[in-house]
Every structure is written in structure tokens, then in C-alpha cells.
MOPAC internal coordinates of N, CA, C and O (Angstrom, degrees):
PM7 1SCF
backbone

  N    0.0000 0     0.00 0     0.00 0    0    0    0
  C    1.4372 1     0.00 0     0.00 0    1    0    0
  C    1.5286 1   108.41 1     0.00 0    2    1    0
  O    1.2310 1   124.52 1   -42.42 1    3    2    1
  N    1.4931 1   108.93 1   137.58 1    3    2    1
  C    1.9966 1    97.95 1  -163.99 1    5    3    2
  C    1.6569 1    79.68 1  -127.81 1    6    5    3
  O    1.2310 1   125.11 1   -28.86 1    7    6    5
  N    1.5505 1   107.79 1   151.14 1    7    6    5
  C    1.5543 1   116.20 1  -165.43 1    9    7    6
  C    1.7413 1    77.71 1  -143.41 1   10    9    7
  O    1.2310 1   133.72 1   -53.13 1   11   10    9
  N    1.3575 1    91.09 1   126.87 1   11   10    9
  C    1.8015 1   117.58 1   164.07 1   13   11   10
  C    1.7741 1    97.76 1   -80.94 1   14   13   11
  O    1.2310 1   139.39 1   -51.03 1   15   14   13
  N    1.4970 1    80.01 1   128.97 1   15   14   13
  C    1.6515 1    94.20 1   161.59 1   17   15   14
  C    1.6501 1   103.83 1  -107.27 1   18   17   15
  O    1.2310 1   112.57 1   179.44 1   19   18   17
  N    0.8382 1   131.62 1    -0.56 1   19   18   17
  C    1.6091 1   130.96 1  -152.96 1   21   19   18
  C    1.4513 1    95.68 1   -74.82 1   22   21   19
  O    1.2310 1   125.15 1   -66.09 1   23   22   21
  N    1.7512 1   107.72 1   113.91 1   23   22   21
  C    1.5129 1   111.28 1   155.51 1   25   23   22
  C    2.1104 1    80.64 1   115.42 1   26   25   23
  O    1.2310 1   118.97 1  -174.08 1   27   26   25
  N    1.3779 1   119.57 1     5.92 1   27   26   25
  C    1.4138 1    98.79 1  -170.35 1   29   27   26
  C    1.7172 1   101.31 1  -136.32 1   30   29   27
  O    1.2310 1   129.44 1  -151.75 1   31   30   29
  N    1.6722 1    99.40 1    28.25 1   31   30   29
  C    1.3332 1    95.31 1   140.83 1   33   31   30
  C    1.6183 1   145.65 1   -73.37 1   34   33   31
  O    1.2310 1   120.21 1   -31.14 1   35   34   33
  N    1.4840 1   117.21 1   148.86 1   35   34   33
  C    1.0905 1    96.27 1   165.86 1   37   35   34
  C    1.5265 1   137.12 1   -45.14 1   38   37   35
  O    1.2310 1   113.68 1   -39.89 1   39   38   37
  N    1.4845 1   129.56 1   140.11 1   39   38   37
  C    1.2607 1   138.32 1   163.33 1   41   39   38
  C    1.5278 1   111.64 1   -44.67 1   42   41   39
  O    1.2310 1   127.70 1   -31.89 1   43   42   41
  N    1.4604 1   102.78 1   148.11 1   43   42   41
  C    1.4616 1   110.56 1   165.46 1   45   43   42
  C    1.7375 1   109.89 1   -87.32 1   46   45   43
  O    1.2310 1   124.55 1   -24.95 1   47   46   45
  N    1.4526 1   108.87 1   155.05 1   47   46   45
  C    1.3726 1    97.35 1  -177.47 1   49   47   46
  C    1.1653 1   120.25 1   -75.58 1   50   49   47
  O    1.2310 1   123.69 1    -9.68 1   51   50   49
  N    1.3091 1   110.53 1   170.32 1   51   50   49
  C    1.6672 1   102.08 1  -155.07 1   53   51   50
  C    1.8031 1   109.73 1  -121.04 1   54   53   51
  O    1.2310 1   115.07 1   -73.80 1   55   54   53
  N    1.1573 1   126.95 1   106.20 1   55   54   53
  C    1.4421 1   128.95 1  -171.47 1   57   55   54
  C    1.3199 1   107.20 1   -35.48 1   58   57   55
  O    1.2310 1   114.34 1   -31.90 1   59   58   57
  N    1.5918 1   128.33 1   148.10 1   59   58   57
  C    1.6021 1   115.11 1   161.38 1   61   59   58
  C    1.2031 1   104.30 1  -124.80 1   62   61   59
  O    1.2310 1   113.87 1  -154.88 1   63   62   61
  N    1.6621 1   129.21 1    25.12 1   63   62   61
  C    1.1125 1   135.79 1   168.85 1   65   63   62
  C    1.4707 1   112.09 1  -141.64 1   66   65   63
  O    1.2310 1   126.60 1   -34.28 1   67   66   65
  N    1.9200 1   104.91 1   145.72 1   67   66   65
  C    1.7662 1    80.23 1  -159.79 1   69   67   66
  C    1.6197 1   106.63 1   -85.23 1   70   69   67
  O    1.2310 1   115.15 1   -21.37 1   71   70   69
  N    1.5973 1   126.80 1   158.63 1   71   70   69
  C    0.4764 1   120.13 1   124.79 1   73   71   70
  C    1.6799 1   171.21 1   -46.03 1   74   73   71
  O    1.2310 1   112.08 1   -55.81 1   75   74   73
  N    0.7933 1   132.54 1   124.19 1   75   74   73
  C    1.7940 1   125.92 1   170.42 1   77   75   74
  C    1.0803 1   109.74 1   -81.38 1   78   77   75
  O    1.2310 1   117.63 1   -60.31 1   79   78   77
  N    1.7820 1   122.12 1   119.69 1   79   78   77
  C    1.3686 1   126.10 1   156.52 1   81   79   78
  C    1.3877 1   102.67 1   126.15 1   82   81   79
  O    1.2310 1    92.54 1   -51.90 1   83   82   81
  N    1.2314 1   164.37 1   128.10 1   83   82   81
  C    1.5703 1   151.04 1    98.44 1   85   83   82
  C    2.1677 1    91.69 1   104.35 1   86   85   83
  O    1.2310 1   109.01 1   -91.73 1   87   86   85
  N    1.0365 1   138.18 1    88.27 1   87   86   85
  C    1.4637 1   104.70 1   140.89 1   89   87   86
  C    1.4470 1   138.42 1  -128.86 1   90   89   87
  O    1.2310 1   129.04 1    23.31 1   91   90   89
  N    1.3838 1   100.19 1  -156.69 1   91   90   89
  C    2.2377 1    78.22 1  -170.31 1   93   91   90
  C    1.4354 1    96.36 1  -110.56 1   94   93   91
  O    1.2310 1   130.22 1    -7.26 1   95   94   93
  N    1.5819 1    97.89 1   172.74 1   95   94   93
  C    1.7075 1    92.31 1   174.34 1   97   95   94
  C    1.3731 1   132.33 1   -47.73 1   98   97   95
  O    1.2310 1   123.57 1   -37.94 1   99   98   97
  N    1.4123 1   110.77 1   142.06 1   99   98   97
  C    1.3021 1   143.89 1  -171.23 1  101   99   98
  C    1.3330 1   107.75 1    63.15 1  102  101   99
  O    1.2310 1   116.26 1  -165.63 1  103  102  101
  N    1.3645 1   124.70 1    14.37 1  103  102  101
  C    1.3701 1   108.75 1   155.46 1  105  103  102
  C    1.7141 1   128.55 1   -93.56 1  106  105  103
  O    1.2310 1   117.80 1     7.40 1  107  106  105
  N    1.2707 1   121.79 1  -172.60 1  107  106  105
  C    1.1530 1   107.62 1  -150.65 1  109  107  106
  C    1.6361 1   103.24 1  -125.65 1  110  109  107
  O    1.2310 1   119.73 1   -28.60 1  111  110  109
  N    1.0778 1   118.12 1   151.40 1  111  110  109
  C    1.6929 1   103.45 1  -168.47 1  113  111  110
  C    1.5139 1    97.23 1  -148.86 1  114  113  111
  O    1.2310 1   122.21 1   -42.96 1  115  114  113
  N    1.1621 1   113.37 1   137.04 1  115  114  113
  C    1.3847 1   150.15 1  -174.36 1  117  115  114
  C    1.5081 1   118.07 1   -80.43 1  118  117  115
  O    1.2310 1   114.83 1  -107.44 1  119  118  117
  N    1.6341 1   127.40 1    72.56 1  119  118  117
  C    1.6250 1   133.55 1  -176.15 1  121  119  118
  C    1.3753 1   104.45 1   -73.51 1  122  121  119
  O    1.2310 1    99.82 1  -168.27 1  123  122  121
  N    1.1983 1   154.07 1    11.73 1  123  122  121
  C    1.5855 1   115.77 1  -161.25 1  125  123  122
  C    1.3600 1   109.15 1    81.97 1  126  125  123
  O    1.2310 1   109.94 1  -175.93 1  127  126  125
  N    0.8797 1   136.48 1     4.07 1  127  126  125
  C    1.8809 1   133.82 1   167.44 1  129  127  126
  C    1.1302 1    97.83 1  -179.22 1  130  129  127
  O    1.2310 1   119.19 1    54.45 1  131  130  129
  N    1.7500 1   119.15 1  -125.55 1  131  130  129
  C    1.3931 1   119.38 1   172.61 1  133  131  130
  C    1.5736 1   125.37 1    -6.96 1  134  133  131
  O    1.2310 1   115.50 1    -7.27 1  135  134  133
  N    1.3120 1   126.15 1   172.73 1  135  134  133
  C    1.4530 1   124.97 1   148.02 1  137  135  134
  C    1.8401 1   100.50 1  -129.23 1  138  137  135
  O    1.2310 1   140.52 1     5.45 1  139  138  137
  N    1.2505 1    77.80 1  -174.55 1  139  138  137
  C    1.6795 1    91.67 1  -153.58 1  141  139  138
  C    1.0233 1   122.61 1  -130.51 1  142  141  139
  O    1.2310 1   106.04 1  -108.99 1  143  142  141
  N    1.3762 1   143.51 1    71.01 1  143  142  141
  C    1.7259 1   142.36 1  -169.62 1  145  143  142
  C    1.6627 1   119.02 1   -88.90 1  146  145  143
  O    1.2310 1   124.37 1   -87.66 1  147  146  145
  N    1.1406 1   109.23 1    92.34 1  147  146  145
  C    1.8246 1    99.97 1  -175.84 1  149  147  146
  C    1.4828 1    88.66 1   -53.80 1  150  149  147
  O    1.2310 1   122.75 1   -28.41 1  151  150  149
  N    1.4783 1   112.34 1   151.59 1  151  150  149
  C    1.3540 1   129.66 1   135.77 1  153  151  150
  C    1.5866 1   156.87 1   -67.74 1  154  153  151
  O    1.2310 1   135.77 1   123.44 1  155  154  153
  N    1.4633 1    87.08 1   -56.56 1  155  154  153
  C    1.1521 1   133.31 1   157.52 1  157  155  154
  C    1.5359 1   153.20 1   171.08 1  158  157  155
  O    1.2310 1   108.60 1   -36.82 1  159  158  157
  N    1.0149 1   138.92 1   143.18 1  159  158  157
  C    1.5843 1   147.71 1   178.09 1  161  159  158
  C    1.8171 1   113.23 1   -23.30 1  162  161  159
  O    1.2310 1   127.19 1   -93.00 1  163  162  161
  N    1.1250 1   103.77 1    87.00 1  163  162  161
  C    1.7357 1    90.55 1   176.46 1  165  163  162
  C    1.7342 1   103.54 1   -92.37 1  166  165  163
  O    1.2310 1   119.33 1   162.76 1  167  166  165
  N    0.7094 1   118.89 1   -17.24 1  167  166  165
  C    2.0178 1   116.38 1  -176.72 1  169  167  166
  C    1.6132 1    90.76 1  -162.30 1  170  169  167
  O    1.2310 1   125.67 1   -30.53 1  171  170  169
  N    1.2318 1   106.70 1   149.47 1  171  170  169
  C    1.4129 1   150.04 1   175.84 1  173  171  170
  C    1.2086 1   124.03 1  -149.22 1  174  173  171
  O    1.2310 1   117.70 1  -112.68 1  175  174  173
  N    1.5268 1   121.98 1    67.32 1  175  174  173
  C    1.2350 1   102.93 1  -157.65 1  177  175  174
  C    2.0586 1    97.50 1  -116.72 1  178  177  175
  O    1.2310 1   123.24 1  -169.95 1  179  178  177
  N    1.1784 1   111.39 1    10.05 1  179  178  177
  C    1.4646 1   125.43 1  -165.97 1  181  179  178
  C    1.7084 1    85.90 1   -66.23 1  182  181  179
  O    1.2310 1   129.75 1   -40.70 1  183  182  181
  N    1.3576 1    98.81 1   139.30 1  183  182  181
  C    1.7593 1   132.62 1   178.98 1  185  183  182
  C    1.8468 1   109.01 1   -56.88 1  186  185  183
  O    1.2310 1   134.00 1   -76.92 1  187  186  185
  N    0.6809 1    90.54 1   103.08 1  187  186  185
  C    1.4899 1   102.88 1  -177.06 1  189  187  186
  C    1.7699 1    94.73 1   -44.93 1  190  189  187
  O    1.2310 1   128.52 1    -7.74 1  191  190  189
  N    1.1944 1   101.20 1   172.26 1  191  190  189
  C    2.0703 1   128.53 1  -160.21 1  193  191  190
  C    1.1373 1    74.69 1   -90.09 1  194  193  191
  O    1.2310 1    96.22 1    97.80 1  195  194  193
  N    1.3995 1   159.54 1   -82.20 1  195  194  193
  C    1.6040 1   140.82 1   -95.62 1  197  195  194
  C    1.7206 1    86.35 1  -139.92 1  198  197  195
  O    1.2310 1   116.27 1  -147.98 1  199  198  197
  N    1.3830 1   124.68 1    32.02 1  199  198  197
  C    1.3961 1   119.00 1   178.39 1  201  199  198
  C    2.0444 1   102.39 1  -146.68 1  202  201  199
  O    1.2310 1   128.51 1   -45.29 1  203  202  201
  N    1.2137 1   101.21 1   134.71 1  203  202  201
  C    1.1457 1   107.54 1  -177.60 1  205  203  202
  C    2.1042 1   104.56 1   -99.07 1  206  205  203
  O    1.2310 1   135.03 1   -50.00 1  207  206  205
  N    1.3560 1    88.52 1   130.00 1  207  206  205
  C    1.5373 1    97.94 1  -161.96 1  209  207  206
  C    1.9848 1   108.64 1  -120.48 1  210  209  207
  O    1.2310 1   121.88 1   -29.03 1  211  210  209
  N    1.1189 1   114.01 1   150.97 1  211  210  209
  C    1.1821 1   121.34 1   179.55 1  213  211  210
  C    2.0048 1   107.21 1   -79.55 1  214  213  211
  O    1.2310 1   112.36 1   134.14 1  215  214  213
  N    0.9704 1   132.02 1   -45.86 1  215  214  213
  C    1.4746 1   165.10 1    86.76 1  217  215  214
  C    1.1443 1   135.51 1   -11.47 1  218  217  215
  O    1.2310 1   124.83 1   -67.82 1  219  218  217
  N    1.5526 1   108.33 1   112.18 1  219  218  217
  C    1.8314 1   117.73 1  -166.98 1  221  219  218
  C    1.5320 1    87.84 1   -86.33 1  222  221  219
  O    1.2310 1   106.48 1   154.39 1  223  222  221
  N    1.7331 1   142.74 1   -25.61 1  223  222  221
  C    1.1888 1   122.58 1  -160.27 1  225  223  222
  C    1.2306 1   133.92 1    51.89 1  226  225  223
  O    1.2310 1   114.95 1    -3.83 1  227  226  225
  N    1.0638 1   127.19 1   176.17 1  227  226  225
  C    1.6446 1   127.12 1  -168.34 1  229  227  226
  C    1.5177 1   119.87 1  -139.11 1  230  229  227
  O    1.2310 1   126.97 1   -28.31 1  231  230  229
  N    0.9734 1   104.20 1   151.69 1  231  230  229
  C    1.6835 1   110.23 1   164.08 1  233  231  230
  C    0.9620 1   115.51 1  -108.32 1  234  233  231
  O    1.2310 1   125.74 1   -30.77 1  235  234  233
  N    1.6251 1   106.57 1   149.23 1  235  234  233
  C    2.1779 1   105.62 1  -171.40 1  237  235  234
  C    1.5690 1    94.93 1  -143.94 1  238  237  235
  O    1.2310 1   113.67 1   -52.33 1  239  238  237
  N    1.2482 1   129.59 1   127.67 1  239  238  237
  C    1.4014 1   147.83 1  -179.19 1  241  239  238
  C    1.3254 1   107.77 1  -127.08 1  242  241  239
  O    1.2310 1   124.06 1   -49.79 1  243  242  241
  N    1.1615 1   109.82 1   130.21 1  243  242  241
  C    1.5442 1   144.33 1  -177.63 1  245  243  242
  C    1.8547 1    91.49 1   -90.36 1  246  245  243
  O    1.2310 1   125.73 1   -89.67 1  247  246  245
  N    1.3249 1   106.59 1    90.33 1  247  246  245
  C    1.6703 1    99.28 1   161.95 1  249  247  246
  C    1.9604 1   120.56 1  -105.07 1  250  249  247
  O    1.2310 1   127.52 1    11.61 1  251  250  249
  N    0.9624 1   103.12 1  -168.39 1  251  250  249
  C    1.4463 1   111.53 1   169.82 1  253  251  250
  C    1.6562 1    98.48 1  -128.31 1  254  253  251
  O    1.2310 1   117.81 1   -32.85 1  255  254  253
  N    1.6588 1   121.77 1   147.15 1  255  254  253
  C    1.0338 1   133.68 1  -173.31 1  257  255  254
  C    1.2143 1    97.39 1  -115.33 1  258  257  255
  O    1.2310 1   108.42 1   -38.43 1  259  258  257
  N    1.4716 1   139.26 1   141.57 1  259  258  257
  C    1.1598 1   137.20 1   179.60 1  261  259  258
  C    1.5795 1   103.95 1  -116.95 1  262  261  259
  O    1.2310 1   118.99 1   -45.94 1  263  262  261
  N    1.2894 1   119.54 1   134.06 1  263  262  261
  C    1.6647 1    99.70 1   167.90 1  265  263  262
  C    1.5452 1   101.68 1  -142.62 1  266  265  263
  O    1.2310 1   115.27 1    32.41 1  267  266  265
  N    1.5337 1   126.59 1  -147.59 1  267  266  265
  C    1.6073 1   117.10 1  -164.07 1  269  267  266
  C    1.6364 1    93.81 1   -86.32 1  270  269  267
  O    1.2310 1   125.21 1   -92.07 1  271  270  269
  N    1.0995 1   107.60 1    87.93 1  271  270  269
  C    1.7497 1    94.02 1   161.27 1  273  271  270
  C    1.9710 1    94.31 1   103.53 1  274  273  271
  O    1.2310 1   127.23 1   171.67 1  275  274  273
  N    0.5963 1   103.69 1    -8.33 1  275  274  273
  C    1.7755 1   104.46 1   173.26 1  277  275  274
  C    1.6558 1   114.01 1  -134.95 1  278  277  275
  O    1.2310 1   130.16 1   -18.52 1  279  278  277
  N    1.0857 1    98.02 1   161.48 1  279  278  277
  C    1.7117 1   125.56 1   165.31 1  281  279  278
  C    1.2465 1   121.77 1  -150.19 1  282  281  279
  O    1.2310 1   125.34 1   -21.56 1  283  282  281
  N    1.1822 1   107.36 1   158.44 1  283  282  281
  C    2.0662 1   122.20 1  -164.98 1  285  283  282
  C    1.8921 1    91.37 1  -150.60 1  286  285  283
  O    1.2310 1   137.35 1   -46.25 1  287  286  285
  N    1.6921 1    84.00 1   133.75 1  287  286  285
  C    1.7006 1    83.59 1   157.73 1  289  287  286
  C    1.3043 1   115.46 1  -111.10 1  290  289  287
  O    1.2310 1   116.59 1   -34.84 1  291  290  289
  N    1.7699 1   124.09 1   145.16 1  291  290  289
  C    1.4285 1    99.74 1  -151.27 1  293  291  290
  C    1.7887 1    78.26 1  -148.14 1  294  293  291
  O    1.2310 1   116.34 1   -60.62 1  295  294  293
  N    0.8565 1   124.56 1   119.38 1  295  294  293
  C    1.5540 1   127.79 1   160.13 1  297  295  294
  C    1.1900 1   124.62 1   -71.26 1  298  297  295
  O    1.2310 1   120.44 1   -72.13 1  299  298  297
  N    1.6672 1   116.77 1   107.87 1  299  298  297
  C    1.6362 1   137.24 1  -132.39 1  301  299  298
  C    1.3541 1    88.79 1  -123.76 1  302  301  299
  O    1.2310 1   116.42 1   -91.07 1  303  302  301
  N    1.6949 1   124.41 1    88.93 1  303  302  301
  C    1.7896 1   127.36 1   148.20 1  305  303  302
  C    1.6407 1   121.21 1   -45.71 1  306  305  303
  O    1.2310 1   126.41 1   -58.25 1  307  306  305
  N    0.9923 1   105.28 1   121.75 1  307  306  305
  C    1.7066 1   114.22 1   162.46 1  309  307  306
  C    1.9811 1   111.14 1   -21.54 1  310  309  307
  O    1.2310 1   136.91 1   -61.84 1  311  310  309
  N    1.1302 1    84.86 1   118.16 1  311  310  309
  C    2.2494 1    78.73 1   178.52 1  313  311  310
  C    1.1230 1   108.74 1    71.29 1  314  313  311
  O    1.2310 1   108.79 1   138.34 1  315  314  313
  N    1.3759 1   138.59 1   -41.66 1  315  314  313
  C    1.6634 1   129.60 1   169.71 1  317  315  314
  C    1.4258 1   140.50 1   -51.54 1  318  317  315
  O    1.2310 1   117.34 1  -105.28 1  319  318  317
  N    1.7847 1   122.68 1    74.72 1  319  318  317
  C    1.3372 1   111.27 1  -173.15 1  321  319  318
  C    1.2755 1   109.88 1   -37.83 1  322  321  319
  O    1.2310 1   124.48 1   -26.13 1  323  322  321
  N    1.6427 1   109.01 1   153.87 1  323  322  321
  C    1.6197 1   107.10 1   165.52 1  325  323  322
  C    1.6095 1    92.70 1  -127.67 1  326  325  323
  O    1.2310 1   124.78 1    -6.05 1  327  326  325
  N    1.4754 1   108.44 1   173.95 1  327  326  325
  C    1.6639 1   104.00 1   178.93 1  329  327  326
  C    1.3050 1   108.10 1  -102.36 1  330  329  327
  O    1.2310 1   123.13 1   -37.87 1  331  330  329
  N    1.4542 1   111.60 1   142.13 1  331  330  329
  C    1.6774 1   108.84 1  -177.92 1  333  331  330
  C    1.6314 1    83.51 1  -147.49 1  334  333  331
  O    1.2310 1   133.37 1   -34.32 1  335  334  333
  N    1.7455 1    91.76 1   145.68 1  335  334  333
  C    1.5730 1   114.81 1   169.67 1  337  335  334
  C    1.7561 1    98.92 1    32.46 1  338  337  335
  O    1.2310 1   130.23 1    59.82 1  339  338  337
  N    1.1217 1    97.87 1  -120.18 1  339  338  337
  C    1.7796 1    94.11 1  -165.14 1  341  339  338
  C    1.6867 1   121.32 1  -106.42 1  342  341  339
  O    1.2310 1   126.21 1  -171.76 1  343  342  341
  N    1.6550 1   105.67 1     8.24 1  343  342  341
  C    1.1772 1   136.69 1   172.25 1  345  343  342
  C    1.8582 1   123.02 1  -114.85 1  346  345  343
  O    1.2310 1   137.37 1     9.98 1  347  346  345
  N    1.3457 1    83.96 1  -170.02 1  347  346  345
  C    1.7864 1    91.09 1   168.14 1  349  347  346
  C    1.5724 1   111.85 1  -145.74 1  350  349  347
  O    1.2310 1   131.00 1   -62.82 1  351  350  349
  N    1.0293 1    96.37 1   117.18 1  351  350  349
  C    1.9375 1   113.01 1   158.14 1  353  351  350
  C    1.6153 1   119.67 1   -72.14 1  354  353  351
  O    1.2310 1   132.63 1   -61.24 1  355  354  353
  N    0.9694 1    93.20 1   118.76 1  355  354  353
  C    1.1594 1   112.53 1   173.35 1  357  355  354
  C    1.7409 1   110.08 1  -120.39 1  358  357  355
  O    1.2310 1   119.02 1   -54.64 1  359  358  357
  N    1.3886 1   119.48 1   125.36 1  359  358  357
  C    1.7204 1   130.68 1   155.29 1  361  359  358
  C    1.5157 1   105.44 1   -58.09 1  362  361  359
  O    1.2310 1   115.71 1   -41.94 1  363  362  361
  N    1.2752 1   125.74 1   138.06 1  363  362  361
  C    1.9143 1   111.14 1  -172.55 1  365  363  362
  C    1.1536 1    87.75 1  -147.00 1  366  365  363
  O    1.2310 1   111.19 1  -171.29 1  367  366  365
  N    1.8262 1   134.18 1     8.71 1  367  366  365
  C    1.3435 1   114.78 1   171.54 1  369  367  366
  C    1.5551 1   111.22 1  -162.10 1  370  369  367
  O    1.2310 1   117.82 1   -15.05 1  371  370  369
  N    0.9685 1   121.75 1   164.95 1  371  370  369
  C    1.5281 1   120.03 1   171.41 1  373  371  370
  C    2.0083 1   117.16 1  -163.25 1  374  373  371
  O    1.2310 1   124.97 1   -63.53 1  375  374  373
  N    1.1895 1   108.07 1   116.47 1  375  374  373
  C    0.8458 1   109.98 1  -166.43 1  377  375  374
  C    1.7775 1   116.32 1  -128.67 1  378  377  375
  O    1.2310 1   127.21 1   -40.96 1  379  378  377
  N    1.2574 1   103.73 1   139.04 1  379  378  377
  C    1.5465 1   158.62 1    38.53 1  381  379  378
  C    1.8501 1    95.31 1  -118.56 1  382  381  379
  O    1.2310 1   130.70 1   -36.11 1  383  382  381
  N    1.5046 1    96.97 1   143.89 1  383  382  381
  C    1.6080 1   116.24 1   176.80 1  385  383  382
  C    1.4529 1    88.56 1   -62.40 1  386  385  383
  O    1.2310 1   124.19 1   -32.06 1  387  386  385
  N    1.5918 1   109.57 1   147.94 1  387  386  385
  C    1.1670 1   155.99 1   169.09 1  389  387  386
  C    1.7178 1    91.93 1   -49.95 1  390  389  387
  O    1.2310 1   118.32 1   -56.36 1  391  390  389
  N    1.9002 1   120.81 1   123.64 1  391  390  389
  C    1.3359 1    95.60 1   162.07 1  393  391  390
  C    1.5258 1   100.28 1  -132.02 1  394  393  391
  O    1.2310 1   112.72 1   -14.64 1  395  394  393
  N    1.4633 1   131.34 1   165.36 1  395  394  393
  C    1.0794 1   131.79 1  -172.19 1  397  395  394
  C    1.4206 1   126.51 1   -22.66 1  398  397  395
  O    1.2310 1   101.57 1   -91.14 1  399  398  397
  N    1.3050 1   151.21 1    88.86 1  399  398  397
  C    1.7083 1   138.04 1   157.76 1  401  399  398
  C    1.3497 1    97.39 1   102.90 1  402  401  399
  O    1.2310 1   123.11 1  -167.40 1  403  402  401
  N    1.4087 1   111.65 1    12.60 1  403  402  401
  C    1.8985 1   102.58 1   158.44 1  405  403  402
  C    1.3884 1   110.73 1  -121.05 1  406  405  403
  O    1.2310 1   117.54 1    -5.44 1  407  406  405
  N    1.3174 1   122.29 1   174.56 1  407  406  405
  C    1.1742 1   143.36 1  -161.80 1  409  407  406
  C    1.3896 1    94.32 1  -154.55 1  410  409  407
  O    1.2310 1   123.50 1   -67.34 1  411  410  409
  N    1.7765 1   110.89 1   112.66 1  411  410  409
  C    1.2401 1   124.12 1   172.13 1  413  411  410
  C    1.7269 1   116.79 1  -127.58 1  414  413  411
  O    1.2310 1   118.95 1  -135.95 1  415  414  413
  N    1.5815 1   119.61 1    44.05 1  415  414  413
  C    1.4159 1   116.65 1  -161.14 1  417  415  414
  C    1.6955 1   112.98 1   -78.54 1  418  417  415
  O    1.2310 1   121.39 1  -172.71 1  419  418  417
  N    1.2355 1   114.94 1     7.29 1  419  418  417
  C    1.5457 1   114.14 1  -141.02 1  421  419  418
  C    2.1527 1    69.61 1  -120.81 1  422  421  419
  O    1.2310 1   126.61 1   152.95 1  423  422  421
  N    0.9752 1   104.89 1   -27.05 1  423  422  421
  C    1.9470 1    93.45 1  -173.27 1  425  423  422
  C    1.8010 1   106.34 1  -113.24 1  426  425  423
  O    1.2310 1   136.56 1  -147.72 1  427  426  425
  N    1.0192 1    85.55 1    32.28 1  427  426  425
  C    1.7451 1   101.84 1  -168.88 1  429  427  426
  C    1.4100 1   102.48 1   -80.49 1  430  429  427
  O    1.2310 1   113.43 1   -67.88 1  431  430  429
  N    1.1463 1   130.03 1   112.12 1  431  430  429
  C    2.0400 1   121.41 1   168.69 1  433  431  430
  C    1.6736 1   100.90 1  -111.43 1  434  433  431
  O    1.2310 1   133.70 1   -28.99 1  435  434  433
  N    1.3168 1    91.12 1   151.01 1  435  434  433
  C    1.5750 1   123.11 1  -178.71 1  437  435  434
  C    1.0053 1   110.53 1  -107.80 1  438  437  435
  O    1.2310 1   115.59 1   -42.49 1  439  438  437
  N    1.3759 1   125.98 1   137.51 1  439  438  437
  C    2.0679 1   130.74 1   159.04 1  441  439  438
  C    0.9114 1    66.24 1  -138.60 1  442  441  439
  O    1.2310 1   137.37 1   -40.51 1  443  442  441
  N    1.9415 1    83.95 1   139.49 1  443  442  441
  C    1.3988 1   129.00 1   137.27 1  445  443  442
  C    1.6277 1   130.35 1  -127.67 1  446  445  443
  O    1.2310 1   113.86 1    -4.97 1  447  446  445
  N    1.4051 1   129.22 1   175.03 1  447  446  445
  C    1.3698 1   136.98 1  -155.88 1  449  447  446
  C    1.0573 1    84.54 1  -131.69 1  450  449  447
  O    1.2310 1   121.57 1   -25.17 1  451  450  449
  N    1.4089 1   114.60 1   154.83 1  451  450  449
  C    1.5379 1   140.53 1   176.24 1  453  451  450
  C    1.6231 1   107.44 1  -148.40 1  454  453  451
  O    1.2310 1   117.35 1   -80.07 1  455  454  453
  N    1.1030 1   122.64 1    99.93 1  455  454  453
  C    1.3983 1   122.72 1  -173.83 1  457  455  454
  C    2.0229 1   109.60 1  -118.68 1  458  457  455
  O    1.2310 1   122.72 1   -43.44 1  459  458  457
  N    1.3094 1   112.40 1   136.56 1  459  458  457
  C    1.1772 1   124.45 1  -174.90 1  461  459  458
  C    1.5194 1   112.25 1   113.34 1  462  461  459
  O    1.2310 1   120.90 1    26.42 1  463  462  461
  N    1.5199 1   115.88 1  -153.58 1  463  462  461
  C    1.7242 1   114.40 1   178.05 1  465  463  462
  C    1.8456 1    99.48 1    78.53 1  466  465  463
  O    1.2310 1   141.04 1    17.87 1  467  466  465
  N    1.3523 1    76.77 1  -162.13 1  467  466  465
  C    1.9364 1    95.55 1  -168.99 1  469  467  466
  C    1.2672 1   100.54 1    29.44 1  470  469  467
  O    1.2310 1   120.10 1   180.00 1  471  470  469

């Protein structure tokens, strides 16, 4: 009898203050206005480092937007400003690139930019 654990690891801990710079899921990161909590990974489909691809593909993250007294969940593509409050968020990084026949989502960090406001 074979029993899936997949999806029933423990959680990583979870920031309750935002950070500045790069973080991993469910933590919270600090743009210049908004803050920023990825959720989670909806597509990963960007060309792995050690594979030559026809197609760079994309990454798509399901975050939460935090702002004074509100939140929006807004699914944030790699390079794609989106519009928030009186600016735009944009995701501008994700790290470590995808490399052939691994799966690294659990050490995965996010930056993002928030440009406009004030």
C-alpha cells in the first residue's frame, strides 16, 4: 500500500514583519508602498539553466497584496507590471532558476518592485 505525502510537509516559517529584498513563500516583503506575500507557485514553466529551450516560459505566483487597511490577491507573472493602489507591482525576480529534473519550490525567493504612489 503506497501513501502520498506530497503537499504534507511541514511549512516554512512564516515572517510577520516585512521584509526587504528576495523572500520565500508566505513571507512578506516590503516594496516601497504595498507589501507583498507570495502564496504560492501557480506555473513555473521558465527553461531551466543547463537546458537549451525554444521558449524562455514564465513564472506565475499567486500573491497577497497588503495595503493600509486592504488586501487583493493578484497573480504576479515574471516582468509583468500589474496596477496596484496608485502604482504598479511588478515580480522582477525569482530565484534559483529551474534546473533540469529538480524541484526546488520550498527554497524559492521572490523580489518585487513597486513603482509610483506618494
Amino acid at each position: 500500500m503506497a501513501i502520498s505525502l506530497v503537499g504534507c510537509a511541514a511549512a516554512p516559517p512564516v515572517a510577520r514583519t516585512p521584509i526587504e529584498g528576495p523572500v520565500r513563500l508566505g513571507e512578506i516583503a516590503a516594496v516601497d508602498g504595498p507589501k507583498v506575500r507570495p502564496d504560492r507557485v501557480i506555473e513555473d514553466s521558465r527553461c531551466p539553466v543547463d537546458v537549451q529551450c525554444i521558449q524562455a516560459g514564465r513564472l506565475i505566483v499567486r500573491s497577497t497584496v497588503l495595503g493600509g487597511g486592504w488586501s487583493k490577491e493578484l497573480d504576479l507573472t515574471l516582468g509583468v507590471p500589474v496596477p496596484v493602489a496608485d502604482g504598479m507591482l511588478t515580480l522582477i525576480g525569482a530565484t534559483p532558476v529551474p534546473v533540469a529534473g529538480e524541484t526546488s519550490g520550498s527554497a524559492a525567493r521572490f523580489t518585487f518592485k513597486f513603482q509610483g504612489g506618494r
